[in-house]
N, C-alpha and C positions, 0 to 999 in steps of 0.2 A: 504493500500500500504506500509505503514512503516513496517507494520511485515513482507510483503514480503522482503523489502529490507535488512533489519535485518538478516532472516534467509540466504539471498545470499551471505553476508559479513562475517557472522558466522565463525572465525578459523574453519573447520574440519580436521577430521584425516581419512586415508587411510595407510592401513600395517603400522598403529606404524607410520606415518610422517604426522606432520601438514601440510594441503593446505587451499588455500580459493579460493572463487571463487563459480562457479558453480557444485554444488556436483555430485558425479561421478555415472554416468548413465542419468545424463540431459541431452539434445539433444537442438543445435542449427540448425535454415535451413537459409541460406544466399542466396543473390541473387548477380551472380556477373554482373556488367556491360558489354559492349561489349567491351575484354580485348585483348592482342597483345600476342599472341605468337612466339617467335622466335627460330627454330632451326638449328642448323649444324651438318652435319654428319662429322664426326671422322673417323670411320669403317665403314666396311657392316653392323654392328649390336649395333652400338655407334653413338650417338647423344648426343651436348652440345644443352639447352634448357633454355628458360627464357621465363618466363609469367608473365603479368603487368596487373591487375585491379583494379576497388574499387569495395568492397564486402558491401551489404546492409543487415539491417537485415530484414527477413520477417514478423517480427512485431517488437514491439520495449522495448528495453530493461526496466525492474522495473526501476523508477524516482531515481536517486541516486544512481543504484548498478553500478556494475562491475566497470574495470580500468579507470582513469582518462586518460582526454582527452593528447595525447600525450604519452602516453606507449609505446611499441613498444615488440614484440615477436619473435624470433628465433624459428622458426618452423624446423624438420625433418619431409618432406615427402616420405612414401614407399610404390609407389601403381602402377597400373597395370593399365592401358589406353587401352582398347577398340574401333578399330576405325571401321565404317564400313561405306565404300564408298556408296554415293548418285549416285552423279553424278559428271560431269569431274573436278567440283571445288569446292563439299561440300563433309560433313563427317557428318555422326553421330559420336560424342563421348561420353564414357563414364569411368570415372575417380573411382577408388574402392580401399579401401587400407588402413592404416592409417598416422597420424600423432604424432609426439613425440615433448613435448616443452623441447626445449637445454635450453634457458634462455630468460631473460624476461629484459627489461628496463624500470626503474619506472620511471613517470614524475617528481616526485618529488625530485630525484637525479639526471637523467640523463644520468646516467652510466648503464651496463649491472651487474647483479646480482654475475654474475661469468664471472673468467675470460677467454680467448680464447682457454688454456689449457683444464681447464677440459672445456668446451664445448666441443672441439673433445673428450675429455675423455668420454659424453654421447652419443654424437653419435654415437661412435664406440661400447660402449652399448647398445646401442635400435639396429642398426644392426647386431649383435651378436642376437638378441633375436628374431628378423626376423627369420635369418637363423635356428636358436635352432627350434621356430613354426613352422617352414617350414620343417623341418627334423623330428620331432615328429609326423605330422600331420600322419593321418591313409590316405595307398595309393588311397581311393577312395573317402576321403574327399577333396572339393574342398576350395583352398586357395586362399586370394584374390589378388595372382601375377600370377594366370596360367591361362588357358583357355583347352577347349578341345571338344569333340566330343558332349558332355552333356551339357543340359541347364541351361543356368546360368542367375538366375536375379540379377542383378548388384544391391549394396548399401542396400540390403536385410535389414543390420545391424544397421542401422540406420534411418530406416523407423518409423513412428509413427504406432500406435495402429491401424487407421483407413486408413491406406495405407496397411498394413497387411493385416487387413481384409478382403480387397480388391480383394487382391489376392487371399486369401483365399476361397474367394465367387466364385473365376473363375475358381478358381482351384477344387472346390466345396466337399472343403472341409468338413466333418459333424462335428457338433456342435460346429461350430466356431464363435457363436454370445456369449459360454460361456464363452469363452479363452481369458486369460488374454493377453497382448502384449508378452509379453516372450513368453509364452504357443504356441500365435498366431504363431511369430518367428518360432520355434522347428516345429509345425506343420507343415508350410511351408517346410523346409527346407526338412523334415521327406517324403514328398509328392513328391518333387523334387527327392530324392535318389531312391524313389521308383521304380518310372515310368521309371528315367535312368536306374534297373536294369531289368526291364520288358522285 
């Protein structure tokens, strides 16, 4: 377990900048409690919103890694909510998109990393870079803020190995017991494009 823990605290680098933490391409699954949502319509097509939960983890963290008790995180989220009505007073939903950390607050100081300035100074960075992917994408690639006529399996990107497969197997896929997770990924996806242009 120590070398595990070791390798998770490890400084690494990403483009030329030191991080630490969970190396990039790890994958967390969280389970959230039963949380409040609140919103207000503004507009026909504006909503102010606030959502309150505790988030658990679905196993549990290496003895000793990650942040000390008390940290705290400034999250940017940019994603695309999926609703589809049950009946007169439920929903399915489903949340797709990403997240961008503005800044961080260590327990051991107390204070945020950076100040209120540039925090908007990244966030209007990671939005900028939304928009830039959003306008790059090819017109028959789907992005995960739109919807359309085509099927879409939501959170694709962040699925494990053996939730892939999964689908893979329904999708029946061939030779998908030799594909890696990536591979699995692409395949999928590659299946999906297909069939929508059938």
């Amino acid at each position: 377990m120590a070398d595990k823990n070791k390798t998770y605290n490890k400084p690494k680098e990403y483009k030329g900048k030191r991080y630490s933490g969970m190396k990039v391409g790890g994958r967390h699954k969280w389970y959230y409690d039963k949380g409040e949502w609140k919103e207000k319509k503004k507009t026909p097509e504006e909503w102010d919103i606030f959502y309150q939960a505790q988030k658990s983890r679905a196993g549990n963290a290496p003895e000793g890694s990650g942040a000390s008790v008390g940290t705290g995180y400034n999250w940017l989220i940019v994603a695309h909510q999926r609703v589809d009505k049950l009946d007169a007073n439920n929903y399915m939903t489903y949340l797709d998109g990403k997240k961008f950390k503005v800044a961080h607050l260590r327990a051991s100081k107390g204070k945020w990393n950076i100040k209120e300035k540039k925090q908007r100074k990244k966030v209007i960075e990671f939005l900028e870079k939304v928009i830039s992917d959003i306008k790059d994408a090819d017109e028959n690639e789907q992005v995960p803020y739109s919807v359309d006529e085509e099927e879409k399996i939501y959170g694709l990107q962040v699925m494990t190995k053996k939730e892939l497969y999964e689908i893979a197997r329904e999708r029946d896929i061939s030779g998908r017991s030799k594909l890696k997770r990536d591979e699995l990924l692409e395949a999928v996806q590659k299946d999906i494009k297909e069939k929508a242009e059938q």
